[in-house]
C-alpha positions in Angstrom: 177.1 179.1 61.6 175.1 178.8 57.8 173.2 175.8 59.1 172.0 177.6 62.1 170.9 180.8 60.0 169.3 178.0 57.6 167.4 176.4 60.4 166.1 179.7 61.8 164.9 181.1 58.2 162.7 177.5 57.9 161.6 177.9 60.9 160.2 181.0 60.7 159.0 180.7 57.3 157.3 178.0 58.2 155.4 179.1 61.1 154.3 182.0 59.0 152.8 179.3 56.7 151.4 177.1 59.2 149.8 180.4 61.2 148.2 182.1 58.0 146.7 178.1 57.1 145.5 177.1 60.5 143.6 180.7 61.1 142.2 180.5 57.6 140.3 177.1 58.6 139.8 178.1 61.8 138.2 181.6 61.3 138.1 181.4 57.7 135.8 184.8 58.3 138.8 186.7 59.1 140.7 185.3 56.1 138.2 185.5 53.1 139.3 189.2 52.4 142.8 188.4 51.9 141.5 186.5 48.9 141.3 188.4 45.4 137.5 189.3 45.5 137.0 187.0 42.2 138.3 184.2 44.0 136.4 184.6 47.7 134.7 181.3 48.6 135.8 179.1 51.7 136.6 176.0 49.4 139.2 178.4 48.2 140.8 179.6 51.2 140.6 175.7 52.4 142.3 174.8 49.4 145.1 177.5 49.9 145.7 176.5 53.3 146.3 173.2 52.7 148.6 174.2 50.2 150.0 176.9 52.6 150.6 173.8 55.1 152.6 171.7 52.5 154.5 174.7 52.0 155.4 175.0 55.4 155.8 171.2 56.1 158.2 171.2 52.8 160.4 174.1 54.2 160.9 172.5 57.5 161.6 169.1 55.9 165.0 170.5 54.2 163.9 168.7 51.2 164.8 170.5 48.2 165.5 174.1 50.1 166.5 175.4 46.7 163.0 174.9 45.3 161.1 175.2 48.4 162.7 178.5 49.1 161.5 179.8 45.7 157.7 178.5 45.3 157.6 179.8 49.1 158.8 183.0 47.7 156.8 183.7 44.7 153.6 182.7 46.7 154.5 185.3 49.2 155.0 188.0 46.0 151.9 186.5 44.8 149.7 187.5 47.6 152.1 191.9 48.0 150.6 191.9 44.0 146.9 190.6 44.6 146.8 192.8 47.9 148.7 195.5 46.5 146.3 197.8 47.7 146.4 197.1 51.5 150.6 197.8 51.6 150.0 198.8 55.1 149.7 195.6 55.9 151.5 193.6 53.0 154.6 195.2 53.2 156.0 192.3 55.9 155.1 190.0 52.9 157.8 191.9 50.5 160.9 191.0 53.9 159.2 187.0 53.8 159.5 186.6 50.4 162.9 188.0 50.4 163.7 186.0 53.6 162.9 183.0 51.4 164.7 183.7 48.9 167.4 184.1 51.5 166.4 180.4 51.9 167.1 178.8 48.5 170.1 180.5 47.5 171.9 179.6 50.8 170.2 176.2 50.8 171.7 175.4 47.2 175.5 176.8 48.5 175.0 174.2 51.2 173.4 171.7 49.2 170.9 171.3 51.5 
């Protein structure tokens, strides 16, 4: 039953990577003010969601859930403290970043 709950947290971790990256290059207009005002430029937001789509294609992997599960997580915190100021819409962020947490401590128990 672990595996299952493991396969469902990368799952949905990783489509919340892949969905934030893919609408940040396809409209990066509705992206941009996400971004800390001192770092708003499009070759910035490009350059996150590539990284946002390694982070996603490293989750689903399995590789290294441990250490996927926590990058995944402090990048999650990262953006609840840069966007502190919109909560009512960051707060999902705080449950994601717990959720992958979630991730790396059951992924290291399973060895995973």
């Amino acid at each position: 039953m672990n595996k299952i709950g493991i396969i469902l947290l990368r799952l949905g971790l990783a489509f919340v990577f892949f969905y934030a990256a893919i609408g940040g290059l396809i409209s990066p207009n509705d992206w941009i003010g996400w971004l800390p005002v001192f770092l708003q430029s499009t070759l910035i937001l490009n350059l996150f969601s590539v990284i946002e789509i390694i982070m996603g294609l490293w989750i689903l992997s399995g590789y290294q859930s441990f250490w996927a599960g926590i990058f995944s997580g402090f990048m999650l915190l990262g953006i609840v403290i840069l966007n502190s100021h919109l909560m009512l819409v960051v707060f999902r962020d705080i449950g994601l970043a717990l959720a992958a947490f979630a991730l790396a401590f059951l992924s290291s128990n399973n060895k995973s």
